[in-house]
VOPAGU-2260 file (C-alpha; in pm, 1 decimal, decimal comma):
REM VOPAGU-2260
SITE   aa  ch    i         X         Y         Z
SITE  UNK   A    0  -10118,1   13250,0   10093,5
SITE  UNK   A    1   -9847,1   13185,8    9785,8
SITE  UNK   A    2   -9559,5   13461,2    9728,3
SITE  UNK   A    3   -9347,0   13454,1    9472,9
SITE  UNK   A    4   -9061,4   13673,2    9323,4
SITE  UNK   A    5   -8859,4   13819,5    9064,1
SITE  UNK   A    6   -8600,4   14068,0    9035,6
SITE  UNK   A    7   -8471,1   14294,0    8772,0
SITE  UNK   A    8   -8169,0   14485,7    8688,9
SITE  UNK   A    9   -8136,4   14795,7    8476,1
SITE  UNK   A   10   -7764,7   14892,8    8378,7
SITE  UNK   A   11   -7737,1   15255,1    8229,0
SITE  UNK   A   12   -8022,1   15490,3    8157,5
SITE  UNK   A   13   -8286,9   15499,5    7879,4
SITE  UNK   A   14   -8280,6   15369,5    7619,1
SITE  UNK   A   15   -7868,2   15305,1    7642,1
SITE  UNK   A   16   -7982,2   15080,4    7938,8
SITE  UNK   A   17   -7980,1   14724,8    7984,3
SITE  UNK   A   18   -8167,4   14549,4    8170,3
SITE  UNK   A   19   -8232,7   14190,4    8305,8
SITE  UNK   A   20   -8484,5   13960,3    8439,1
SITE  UNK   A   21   -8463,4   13718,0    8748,8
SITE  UNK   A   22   -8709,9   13479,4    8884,4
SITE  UNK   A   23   -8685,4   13256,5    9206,1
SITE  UNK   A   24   -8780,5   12959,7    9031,7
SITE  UNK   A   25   -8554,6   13019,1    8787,5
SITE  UNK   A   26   -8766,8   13007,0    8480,7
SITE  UNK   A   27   -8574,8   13355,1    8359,9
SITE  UNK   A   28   -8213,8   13367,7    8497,9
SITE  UNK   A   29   -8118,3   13682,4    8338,2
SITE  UNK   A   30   -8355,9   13734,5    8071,7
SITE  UNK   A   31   -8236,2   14046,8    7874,9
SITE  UNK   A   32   -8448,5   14304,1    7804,8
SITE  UNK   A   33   -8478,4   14661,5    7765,0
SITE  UNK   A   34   -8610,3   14975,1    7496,6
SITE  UNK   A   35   -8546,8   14728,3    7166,1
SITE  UNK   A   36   -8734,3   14439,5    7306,9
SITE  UNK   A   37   -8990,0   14642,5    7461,1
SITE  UNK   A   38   -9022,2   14937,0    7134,1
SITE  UNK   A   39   -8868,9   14775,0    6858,3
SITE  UNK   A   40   -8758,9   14417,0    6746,3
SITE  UNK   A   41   -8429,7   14373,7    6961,5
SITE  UNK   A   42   -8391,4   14084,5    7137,2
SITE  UNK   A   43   -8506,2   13995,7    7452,0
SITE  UNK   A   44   -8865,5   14000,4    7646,6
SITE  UNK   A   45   -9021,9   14293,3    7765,9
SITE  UNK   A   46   -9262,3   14318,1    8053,3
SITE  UNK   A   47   -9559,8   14302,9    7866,2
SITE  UNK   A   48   -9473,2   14019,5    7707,5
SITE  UNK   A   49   -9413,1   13859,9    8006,3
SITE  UNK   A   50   -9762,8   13999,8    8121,8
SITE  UNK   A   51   -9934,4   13851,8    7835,6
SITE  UNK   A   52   -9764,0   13542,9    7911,9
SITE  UNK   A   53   -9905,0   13535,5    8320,9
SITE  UNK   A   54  -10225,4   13636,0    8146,9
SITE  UNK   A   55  -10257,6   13319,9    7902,2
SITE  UNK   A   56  -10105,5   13072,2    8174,3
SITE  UNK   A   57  -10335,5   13226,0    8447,7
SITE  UNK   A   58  -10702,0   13184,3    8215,2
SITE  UNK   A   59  -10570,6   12851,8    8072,7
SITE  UNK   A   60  -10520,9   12718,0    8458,1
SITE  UNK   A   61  -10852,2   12836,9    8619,4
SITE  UNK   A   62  -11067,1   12697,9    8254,9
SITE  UNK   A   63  -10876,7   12369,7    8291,9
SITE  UNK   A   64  -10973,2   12383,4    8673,2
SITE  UNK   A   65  -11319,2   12485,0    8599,2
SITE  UNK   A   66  -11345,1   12231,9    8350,1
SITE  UNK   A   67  -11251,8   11935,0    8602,8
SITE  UNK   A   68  -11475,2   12076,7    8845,8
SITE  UNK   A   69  -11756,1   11970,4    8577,8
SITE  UNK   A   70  -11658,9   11638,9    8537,5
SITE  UNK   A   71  -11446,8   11648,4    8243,9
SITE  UNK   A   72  -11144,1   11436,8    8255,9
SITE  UNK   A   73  -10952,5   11502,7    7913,7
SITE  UNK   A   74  -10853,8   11803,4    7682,6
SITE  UNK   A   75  -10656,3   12052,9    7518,0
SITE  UNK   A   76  -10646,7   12414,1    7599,9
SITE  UNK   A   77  -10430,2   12695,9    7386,8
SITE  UNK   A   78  -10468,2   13037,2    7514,7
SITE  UNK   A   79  -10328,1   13353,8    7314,6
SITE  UNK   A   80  -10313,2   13636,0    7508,0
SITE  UNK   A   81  -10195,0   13985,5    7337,6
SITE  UNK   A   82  -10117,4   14264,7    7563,3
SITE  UNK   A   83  -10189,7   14606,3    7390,9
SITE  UNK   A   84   -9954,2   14924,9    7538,0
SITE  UNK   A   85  -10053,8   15283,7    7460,1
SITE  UNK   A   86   -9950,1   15602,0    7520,7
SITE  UNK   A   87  -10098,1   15790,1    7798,5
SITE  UNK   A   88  -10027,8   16103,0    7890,8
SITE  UNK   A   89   -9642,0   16126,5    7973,0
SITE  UNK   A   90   -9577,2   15776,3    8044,3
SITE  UNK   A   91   -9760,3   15468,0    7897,5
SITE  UNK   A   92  -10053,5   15172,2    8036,4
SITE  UNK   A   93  -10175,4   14858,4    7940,4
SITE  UNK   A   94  -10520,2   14916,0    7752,2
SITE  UNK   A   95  -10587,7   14505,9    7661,5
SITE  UNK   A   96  -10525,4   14230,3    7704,5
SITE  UNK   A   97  -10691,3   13985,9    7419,5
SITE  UNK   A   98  -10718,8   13595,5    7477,6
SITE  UNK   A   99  -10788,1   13388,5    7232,1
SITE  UNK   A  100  -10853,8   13037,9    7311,4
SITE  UNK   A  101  -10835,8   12693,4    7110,4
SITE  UNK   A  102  -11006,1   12416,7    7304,7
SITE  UNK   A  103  -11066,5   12027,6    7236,6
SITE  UNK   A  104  -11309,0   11908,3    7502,1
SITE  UNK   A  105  -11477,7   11585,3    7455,8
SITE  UNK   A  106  -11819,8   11551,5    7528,2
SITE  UNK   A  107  -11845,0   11918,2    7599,0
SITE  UNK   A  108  -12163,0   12107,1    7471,0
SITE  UNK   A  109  -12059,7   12461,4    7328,4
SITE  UNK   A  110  -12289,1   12680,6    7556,3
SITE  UNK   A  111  -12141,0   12509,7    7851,6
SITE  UNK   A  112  -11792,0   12511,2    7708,8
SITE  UNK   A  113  -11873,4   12910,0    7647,6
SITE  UNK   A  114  -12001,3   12974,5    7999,1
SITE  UNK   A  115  -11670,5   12803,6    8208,2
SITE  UNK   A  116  -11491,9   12987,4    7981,1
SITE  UNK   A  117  -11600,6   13308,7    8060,8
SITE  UNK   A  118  -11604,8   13260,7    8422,8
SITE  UNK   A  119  -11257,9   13127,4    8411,0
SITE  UNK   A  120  -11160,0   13504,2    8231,1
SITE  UNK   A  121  -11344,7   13692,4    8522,4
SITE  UNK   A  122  -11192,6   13494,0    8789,8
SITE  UNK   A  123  -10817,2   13376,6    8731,2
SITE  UNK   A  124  -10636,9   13643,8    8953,9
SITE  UNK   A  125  -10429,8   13774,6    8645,1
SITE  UNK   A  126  -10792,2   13889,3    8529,0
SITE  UNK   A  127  -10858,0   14059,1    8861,0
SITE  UNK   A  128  -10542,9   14232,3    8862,6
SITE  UNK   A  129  -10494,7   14387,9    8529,3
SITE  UNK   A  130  -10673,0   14735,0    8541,2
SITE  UNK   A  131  -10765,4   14705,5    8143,2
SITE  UNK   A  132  -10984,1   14606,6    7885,5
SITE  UNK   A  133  -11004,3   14199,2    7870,0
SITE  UNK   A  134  -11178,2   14025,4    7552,4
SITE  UNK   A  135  -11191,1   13637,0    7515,7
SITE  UNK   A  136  -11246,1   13496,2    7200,1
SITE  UNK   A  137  -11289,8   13058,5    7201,2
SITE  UNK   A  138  -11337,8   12793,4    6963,2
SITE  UNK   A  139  -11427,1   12434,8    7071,0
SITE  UNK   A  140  -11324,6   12205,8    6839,7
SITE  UNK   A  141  -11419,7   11853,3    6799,5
């Protein structure tokens, strides 16, 4: 078993709060965030950015994985993921979360390519845990 953490702060209320981001590793060491970088253009993250980030890392590990597993030995994978937040009800929920993948695979062929692909969507555990609608779109290029 792996556990890892973050923390976050929120000074004030609303959207006169402030907030920050924390994690062990310390890959964010007081990331800002809060209402402008989450509902407008302030700066900052926002958790579904970081989400979509977690998302994009997560596929892009478990296709690379898969892809070793099959013998390849060299490539490029870019993942895109976009995290879509609606309103629902009072509050709000992640609807989608959209990958979009750029591969370079030599020696590949494009159904196989297509079919690691979609198993690596259905099983990295980011996949398993978001509670939303999950497209991949890929291009292999040569």
């Amino acid at each position: 078993m792996t556990v890892n953490s973050a923390s976050a702060r929120y000074e004030g209320l609303g959207k006169d709060g402030k907030g920050h981001i924390w994690t062990a590793r310390g890959a964010l060491d007081g990331e800002p965030y809060g209402f402008a970088s989450r509902f407008e253009d302030g700066p900052g993250t926002n958790p579904e950015e970081l989400i979509a980030a977690a998302h994009a890392a997560c596929f892009t590990m478990a296709l690379s994985f898969g892809l070793a597993r099959a013998g390849h030995t060299d490539g490029q994978l870019d993942t895109r993921a976009e995290v879509t937040l609606d309103k629902d009800g009072e509050g709000f929920r992640v609807t989608k979360s959209a990958l979009t993948l750029t591969a370079k695979v030599p020696g590949i062929a494009a159904d196989d390519f297509a079919r690691l692909a979609t198993d690596a969507e259905a099983n990295c555990p980011i996949s398993k845990l978001l509670d939303c609608e999950i497209t991949l779109a890929h291009t292999l290029e040569a």
